[in-house]
N, C-alpha and C positions, 0 to 999 in steps of 0.2 A: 546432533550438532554437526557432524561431517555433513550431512544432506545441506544441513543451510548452506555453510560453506559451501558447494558445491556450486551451488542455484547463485551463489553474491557472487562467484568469481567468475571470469571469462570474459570472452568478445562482447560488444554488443548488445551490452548490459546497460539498459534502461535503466533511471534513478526511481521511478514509478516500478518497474520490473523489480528493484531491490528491494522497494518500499513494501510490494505487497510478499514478499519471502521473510520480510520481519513482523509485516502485522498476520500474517500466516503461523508464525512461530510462537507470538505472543500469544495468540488464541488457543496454540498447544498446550502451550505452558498452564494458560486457566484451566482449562481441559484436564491434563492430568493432574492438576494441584487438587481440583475437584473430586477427584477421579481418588484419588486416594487419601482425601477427607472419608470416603466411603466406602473405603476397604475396595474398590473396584480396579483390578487387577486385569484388567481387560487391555492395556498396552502396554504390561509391564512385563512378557515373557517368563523374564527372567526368575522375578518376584514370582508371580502367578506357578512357577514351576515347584516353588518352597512347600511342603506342605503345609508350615505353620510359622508366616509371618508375625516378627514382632513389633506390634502395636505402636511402639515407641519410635522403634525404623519407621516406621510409617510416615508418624508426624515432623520427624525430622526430614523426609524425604518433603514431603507438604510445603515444611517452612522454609526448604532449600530451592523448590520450583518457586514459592511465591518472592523469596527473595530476587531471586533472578528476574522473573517475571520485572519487578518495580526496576531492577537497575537497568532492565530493554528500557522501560518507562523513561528513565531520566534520562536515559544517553542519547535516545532519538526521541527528543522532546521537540526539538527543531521543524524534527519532518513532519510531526504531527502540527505544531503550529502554522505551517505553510500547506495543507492537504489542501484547503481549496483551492490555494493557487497553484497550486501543481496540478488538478483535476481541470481547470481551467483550458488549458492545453492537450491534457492527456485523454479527458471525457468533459469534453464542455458542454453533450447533449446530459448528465448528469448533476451537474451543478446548479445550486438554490442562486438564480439570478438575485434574491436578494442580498446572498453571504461576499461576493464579492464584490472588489471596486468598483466606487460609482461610474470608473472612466469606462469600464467594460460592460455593463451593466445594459443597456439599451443594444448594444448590439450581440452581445449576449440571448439577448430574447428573440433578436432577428433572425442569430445562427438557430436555433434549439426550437426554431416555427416553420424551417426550410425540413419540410419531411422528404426533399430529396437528398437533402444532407445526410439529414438523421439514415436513411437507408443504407447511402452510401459510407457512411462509418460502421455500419457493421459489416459492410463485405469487400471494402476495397482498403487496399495496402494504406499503413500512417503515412507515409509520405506523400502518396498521390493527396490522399484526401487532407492532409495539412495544405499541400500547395491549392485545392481549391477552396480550402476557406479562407488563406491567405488571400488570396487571389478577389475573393467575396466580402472579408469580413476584414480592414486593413489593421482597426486595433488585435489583432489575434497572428498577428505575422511576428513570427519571433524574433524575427531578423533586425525587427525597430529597437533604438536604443535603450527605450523604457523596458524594453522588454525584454534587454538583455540579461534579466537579473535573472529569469525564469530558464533563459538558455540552457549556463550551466549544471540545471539540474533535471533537464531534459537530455542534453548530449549524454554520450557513453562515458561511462565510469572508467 
C-alpha cells in the first residue's frame, strides 16, 4: 500500500498517471485474491515463510483482498466511466472512434490516419506533440471551452 501511495503523491502527477497506479493495483488485488484461492504463496513472503498455513487464514485473507478489490470498484467508478474521455487526449491514436462523441468523431479518424502523428506520439515530448495536434486537429485543443471539462483531469493533481 505505501508503494501506491508513493506513485499518487508528488509533482507532476498526471490524472491518467494516477489512473493507471489504481488500475495497476486493482489488478494486484485480483492477482493475489486468486493467488491464494490456490494456496499459492508466491507473493506472500511472509505467509510462504510459515511452514503450515491455516486454510481458514487463507480464505479470510481471499475474502479481505476481494473486498477491497470491490471498494477500489466503487470509489473510482467515476474514472472508470469517463476512460474514454480521458484516453481521448491522453492516447487518441488508441481510442474506438466509434465509443466517443459524435463532435470528435471525424476528426478523430483524421488524427489516428496521420502516421506522422502516430510516430510522433511515441517519441516526442506530450507537450510538443499536444501543441501539434492542437495546432492540426482544432476540436482536440483543450484550451476550447467545451473542452474545459476534460482540462481538469488532465492538469496536475
Amino acid at each position: 500500500m505505501n508503494n501506491l501511495n508513493v506513485k499518487m503523491q508528488g509533482k507532476n502527477q498526471f490524472i491518467d498517471d494516477i489512473w493507471a497506479h489504481l488500475k495497476a493495483f486493482k489488478l494486484k488485488l485480483n492477482l493475489f485474491a486468486g493467488q491464494l484461492a490456490k494456496n499459492d504463496l508466491s507473493h506472500f513472503s511472509r505467509l510462504n515463510s510459515i511452514p503450515s498455513v491455516n486454510e481458514e487464514k487463507l480464505e479470510n485473507y481471499e475474502d479481505d483482498l476481494k473486498k477491497l478489490h470491490f471498494e477500489f470498484e466503487r470509489r473510482f467508478q467515476d474514472f472508470s466511466a469517463i476512460q474514454t474521455e480521458l484516453n481521448i487526449f491522453t492516447m487518441p491514436f488508441n481510442v474506438n472512434c466509434e465509443a466517443v462523441r459524435s463532435d470528435f468523431q471525424l476528426e478523430l479518424i483524421e488524427l489516428q490516419s496521420n502516421n506522422h502523428l502516430k510516430q510522433s506520439f511515441l517519441n516526442m515530448p506530450n507537450l510538443v506533440l499536444q501543441i501539434i495536434i492542437e495546432s492540426n486537429f482544432p476540436k482536440f485543443n483543450i484550451s476550447r471551452p467545451e473542452n474545459q471539462r476534460y482540462v481538469c483531469f488532465i492538469l496536475y493533481m
